[in-house]
PAVEX-276990 format. One record per residue: x, y, z of N, C-alpha, C in turn; residue in three letters; residue number from 1. Coordinates in pm, 1 decimal. Last residue first. Layout:
<sites>
@n.u->X; n.v->Y; n.w->Z; ca.u->X; ca.v->Y; ca.w->Z; c.u->X; c.v->Y; c.w->Z; rest->ALA; nr->NUM .
...
</sites>
This chain:
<sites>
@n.u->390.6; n.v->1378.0; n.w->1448.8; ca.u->298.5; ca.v->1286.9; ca.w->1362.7; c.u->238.7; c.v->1131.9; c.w->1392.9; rest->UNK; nr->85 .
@n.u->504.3; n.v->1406.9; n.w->1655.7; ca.u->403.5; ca.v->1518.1; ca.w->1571.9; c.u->353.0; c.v->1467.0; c.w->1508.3; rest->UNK; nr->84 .
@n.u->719.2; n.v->1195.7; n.w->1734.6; ca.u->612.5; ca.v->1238.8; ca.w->1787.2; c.u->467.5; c.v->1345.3; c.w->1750.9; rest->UNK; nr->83 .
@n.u->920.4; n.v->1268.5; n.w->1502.7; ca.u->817.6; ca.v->1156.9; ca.w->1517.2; c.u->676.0; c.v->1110.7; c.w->1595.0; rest->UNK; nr->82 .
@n.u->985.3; n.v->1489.3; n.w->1555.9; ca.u->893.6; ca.v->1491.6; ca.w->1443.8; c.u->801.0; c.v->1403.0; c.w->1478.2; rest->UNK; nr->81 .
@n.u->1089.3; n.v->1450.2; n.w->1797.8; ca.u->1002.9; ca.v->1558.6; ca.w->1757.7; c.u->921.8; c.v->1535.8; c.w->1684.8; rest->UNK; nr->80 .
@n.u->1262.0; n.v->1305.8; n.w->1699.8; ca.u->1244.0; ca.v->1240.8; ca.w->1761.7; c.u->1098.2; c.v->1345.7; c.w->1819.1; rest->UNK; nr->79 .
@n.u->1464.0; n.v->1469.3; n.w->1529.3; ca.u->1416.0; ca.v->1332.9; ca.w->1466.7; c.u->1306.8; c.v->1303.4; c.w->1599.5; rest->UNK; nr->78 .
@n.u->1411.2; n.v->1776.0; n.w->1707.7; ca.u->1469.1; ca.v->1632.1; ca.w->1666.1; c.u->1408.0; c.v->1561.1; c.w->1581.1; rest->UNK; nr->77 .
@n.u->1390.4; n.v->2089.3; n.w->1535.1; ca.u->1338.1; ca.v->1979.6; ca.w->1598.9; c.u->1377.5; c.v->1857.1; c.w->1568.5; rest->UNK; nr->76 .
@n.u->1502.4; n.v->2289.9; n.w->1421.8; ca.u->1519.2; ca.v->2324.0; ca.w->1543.9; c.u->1439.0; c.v->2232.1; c.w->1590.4; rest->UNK; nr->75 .
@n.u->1472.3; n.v->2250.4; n.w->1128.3; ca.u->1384.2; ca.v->2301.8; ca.w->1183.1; c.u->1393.7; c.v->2365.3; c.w->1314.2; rest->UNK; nr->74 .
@n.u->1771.7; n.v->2086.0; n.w->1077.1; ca.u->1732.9; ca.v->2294.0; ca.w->1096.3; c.u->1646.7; c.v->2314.4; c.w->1101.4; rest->UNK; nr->73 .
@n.u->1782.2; n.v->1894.9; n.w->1369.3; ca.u->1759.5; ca.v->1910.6; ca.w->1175.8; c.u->1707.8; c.v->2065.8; c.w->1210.0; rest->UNK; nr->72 .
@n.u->1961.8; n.v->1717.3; n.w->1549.9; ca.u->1881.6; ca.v->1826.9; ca.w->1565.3; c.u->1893.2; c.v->1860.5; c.w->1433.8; rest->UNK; nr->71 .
@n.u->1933.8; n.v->1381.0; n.w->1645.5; ca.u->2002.0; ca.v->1481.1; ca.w->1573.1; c.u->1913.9; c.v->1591.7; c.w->1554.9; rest->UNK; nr->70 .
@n.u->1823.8; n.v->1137.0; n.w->1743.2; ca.u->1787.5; ca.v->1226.7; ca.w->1856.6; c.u->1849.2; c.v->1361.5; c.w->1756.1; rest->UNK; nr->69 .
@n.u->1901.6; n.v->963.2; n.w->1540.1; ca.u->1801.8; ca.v->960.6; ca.w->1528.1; c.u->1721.7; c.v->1100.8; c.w->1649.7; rest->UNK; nr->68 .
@n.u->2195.6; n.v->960.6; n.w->1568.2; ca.u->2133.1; ca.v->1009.2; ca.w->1479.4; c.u->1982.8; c.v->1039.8; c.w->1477.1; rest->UNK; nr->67 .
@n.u->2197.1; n.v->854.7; n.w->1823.5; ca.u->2281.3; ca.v->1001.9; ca.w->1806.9; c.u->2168.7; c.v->1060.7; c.w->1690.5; rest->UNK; nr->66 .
@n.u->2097.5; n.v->545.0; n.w->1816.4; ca.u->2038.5; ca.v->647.4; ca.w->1860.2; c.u->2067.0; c.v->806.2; c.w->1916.9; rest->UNK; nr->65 .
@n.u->2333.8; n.v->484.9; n.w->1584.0; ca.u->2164.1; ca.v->516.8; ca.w->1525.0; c.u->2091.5; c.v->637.3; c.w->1670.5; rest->UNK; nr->64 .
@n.u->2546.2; n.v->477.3; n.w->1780.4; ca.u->2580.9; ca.v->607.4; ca.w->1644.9; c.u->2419.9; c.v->631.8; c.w->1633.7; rest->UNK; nr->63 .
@n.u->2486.8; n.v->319.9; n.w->1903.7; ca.u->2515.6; ca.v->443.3; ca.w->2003.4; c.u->2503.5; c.v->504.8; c.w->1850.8; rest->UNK; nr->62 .
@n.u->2462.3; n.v->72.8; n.w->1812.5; ca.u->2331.3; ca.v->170.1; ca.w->1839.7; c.u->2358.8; c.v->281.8; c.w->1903.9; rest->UNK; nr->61 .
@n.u->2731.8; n.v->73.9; n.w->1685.1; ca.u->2623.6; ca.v->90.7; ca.w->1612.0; c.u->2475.5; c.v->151.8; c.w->1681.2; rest->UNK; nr->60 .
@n.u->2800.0; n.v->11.1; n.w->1926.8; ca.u->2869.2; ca.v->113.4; ca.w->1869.6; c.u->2766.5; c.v->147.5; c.w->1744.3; rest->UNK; nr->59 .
@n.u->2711.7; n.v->-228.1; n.w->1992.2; ca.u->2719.9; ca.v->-148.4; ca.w->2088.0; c.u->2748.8; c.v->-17.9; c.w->2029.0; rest->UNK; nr->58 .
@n.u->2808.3; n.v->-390.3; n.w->1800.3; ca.u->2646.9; ca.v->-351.7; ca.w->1818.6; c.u->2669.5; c.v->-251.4; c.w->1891.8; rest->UNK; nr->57 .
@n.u->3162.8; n.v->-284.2; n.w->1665.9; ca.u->3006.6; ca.v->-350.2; ca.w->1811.4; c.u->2902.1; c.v->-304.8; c.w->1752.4; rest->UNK; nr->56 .
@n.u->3244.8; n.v->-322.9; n.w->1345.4; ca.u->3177.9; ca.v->-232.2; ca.w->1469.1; c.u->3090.1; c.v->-281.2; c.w->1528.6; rest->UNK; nr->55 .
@n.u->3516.7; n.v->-324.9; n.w->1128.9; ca.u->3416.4; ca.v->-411.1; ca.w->1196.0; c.u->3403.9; c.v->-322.4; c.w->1279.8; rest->UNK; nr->54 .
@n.u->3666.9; n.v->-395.8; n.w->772.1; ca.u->3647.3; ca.v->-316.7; ca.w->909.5; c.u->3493.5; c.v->-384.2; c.w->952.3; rest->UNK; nr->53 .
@n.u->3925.4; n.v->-577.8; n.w->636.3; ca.u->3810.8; ca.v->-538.2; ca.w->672.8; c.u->3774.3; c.v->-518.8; c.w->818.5; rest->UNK; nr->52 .
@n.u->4176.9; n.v->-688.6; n.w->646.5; ca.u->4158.5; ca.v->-531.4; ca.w->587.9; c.u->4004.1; c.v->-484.1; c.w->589.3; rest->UNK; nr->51 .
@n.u->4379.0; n.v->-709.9; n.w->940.9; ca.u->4314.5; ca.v->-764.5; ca.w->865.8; c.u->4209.7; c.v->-642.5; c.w->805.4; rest->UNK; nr->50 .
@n.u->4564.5; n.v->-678.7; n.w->1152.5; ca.u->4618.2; ca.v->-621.8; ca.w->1061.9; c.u->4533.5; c.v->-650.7; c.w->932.3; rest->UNK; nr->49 .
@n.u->4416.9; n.v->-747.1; n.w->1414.0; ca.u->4547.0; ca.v->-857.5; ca.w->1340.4; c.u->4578.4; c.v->-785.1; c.w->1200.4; rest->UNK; nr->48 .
@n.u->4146.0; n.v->-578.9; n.w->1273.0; ca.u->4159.2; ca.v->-655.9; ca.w->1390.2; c.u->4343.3; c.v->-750.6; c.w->1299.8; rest->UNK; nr->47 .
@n.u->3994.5; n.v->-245.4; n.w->1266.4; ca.u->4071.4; ca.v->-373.0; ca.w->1211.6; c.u->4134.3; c.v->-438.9; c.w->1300.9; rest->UNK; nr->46 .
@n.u->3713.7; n.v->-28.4; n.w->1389.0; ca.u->3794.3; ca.v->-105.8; ca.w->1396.6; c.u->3869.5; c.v->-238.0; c.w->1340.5; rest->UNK; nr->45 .
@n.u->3538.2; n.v->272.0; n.w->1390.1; ca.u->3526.6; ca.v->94.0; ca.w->1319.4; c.u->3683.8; c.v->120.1; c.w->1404.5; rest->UNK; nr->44 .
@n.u->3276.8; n.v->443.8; n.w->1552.0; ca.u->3402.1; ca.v->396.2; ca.w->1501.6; c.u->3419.9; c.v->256.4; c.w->1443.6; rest->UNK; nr->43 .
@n.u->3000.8; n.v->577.7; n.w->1293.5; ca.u->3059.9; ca.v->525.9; ca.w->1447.0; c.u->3212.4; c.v->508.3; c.w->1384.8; rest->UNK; nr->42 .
@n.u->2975.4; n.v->872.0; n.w->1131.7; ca.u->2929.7; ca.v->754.2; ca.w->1145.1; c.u->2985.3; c.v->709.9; c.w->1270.5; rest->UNK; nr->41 .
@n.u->3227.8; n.v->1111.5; n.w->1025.0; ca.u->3097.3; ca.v->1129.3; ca.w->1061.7; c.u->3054.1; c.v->928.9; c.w->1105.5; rest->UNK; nr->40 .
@n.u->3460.7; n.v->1201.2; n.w->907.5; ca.u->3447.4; ca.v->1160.1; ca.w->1039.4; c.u->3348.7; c.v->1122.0; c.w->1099.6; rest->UNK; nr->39 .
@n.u->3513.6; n.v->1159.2; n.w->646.9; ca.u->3471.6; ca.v->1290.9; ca.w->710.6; c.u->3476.5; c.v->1317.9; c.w->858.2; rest->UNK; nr->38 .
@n.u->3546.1; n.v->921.3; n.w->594.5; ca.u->3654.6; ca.v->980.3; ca.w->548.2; c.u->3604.3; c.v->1120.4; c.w->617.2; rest->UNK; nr->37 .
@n.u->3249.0; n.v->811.4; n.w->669.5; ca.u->3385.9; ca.v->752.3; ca.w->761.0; c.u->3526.3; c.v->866.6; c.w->731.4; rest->UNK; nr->36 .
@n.u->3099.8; n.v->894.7; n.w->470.5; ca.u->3097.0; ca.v->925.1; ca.w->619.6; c.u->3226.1; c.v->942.9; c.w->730.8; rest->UNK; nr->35 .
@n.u->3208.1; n.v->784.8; n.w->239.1; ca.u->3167.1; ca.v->909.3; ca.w->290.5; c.u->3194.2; c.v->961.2; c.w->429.3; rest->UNK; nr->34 .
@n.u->3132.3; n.v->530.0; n.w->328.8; ca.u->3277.8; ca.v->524.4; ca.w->344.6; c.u->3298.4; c.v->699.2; c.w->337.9; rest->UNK; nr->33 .
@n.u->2869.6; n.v->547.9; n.w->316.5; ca.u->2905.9; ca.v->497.5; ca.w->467.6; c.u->3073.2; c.v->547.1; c.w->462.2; rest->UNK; nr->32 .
@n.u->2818.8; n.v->608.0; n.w->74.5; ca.u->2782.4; ca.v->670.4; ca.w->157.3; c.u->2835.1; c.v->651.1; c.w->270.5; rest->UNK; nr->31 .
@n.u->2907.3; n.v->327.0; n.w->-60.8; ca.u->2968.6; ca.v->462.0; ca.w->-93.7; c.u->2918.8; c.v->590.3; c.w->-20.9; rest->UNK; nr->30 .
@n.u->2724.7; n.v->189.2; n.w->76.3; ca.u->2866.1; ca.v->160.7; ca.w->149.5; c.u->2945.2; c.v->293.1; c.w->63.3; rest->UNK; nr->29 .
@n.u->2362.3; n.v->284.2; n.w->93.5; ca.u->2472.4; ca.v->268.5; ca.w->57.4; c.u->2624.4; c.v->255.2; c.w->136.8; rest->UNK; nr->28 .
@n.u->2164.7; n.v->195.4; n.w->379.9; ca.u->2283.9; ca.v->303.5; ca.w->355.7; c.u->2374.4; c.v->236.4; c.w->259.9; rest->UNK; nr->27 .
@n.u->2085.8; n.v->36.1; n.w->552.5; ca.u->1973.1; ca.v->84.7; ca.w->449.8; c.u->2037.8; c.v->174.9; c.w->363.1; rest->UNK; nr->26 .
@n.u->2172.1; n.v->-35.9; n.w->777.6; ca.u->2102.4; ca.v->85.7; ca.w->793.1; c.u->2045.5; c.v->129.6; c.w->648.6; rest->UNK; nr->25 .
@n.u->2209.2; n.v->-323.2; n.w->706.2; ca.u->2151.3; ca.v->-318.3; ca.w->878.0; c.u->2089.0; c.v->-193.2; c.w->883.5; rest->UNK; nr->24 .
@n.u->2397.4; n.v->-282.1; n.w->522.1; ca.u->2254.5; ca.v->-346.1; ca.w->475.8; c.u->2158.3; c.v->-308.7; c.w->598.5; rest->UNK; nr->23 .
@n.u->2583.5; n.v->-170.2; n.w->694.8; ca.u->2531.5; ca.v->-81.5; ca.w->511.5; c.u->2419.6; c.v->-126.1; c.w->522.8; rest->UNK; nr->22 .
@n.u->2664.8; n.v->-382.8; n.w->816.4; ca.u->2654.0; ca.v->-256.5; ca.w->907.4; c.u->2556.2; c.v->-147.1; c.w->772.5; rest->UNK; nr->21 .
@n.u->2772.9; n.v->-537.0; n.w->638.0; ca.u->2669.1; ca.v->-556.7; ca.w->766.3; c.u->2606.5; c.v->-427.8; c.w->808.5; rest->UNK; nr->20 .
@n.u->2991.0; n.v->-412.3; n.w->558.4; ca.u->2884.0; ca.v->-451.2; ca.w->475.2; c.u->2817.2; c.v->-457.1; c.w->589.3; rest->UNK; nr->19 .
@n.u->3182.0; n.v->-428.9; n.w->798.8; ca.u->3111.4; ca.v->-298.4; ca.w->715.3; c.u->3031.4; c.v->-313.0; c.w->640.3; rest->UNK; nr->18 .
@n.u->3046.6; n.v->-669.7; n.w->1027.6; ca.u->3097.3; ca.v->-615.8; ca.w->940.3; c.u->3097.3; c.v->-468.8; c.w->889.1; rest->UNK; nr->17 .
@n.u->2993.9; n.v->-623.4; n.w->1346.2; ca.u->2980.3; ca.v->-607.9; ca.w->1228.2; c.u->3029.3; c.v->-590.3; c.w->1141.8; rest->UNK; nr->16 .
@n.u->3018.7; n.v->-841.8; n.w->1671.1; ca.u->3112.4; ca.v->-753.5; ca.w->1575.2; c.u->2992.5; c.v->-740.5; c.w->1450.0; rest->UNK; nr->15 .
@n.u->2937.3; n.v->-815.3; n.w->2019.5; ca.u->2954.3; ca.v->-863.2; ca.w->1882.1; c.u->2948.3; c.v->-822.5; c.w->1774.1; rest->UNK; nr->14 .
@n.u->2934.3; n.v->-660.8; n.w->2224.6; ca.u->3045.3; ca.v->-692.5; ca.w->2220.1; c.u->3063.3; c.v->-739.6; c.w->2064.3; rest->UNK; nr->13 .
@n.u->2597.6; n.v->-684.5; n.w->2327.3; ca.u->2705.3; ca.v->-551.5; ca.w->2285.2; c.u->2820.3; c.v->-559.6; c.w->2208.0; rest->UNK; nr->12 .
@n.u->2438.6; n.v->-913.9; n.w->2129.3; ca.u->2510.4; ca.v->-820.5; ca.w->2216.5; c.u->2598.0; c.v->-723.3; c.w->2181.5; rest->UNK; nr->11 .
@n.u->2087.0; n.v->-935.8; n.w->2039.4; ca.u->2238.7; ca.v->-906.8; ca.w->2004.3; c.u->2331.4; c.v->-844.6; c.w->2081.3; rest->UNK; nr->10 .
@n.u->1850.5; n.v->-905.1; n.w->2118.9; ca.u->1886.0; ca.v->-976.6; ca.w->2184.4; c.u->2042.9; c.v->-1006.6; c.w->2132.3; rest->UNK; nr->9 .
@n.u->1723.5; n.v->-669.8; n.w->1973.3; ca.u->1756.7; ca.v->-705.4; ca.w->2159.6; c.u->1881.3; c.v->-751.1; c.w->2186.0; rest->UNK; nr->8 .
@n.u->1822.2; n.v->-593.0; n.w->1649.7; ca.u->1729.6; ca.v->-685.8; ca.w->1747.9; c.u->1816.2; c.v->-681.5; c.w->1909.6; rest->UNK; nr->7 .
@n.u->1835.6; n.v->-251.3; n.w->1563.5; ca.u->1900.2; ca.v->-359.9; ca.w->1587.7; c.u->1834.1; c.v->-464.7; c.w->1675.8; rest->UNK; nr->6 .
@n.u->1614.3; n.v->-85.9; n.w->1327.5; ca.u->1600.8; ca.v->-153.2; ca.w->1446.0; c.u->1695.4; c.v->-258.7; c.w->1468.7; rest->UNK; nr->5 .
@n.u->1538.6; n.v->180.7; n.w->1234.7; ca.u->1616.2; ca.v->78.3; ca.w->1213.0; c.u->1600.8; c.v->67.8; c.w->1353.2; rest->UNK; nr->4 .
@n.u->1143.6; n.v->289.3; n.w->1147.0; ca.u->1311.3; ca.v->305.4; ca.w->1183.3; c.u->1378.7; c.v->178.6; c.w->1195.2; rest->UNK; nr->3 .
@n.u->1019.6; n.v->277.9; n.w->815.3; ca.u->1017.3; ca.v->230.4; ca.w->948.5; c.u->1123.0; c.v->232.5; c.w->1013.4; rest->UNK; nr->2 .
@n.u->776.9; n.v->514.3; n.w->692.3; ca.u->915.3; ca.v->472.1; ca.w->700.1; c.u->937.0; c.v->398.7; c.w->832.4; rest->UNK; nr->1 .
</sites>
C-alpha cells in the first residue's frame, strides 16, 4: 500500500476542493461527509456564502499526518507498524 502523499511543492495556503480532497485520499466523499457530520477529518471552509467546501494543503497534511501517527488498538501507531515491516 502506498501512503498518501501531498506533493512539496504545493503550498500551504492553497485551497482544495472537497472532491479534491476524496480523490487526493482515496476516500469515498460518502465517507468523507461521514466524517465531517461526526467531527472527525480536517476543517473545511465556505467562502462568500458559496456552497462548496474547501481545505488548505496545510490542513490536509495536518489531518493525514494525525492520521497516519493514530494509535490503533494494538497500542501501536500507524507509524510502528510501518516500521515493523
Amino acid at each position: 500500500m502506498n501512503p498518501i502523499h501531498i506533493p512539496d511543492d504545493w503550498h500551504e495556503n492553497a485551497l482544495l476542493t472537497f472532491e479534491e480532497f476524496c480523490d487526493l485520499i482515496h476516500t469515498p466523499q460518502r465517507t468523507v461527509r461521514d466524517w465531517r457530520q461526526r467531527g472527525i477529518g480536517p476543517r473545511w471552509a465556505r467562502f462568500n456564502g458559496c456552497g462548496r467546501l474547501y481545505v488548505t494543503v496545510a490542513e490536509a497534511r495536518r489531518f493525514l499526518r494525525a492520521a497516519m501517527t493514530a494509535e490503533h488498538p494494538s497500542g501501536r501507531t500507524e507509524t510502528d507498524r510501518t516500521e515493523a515491516t
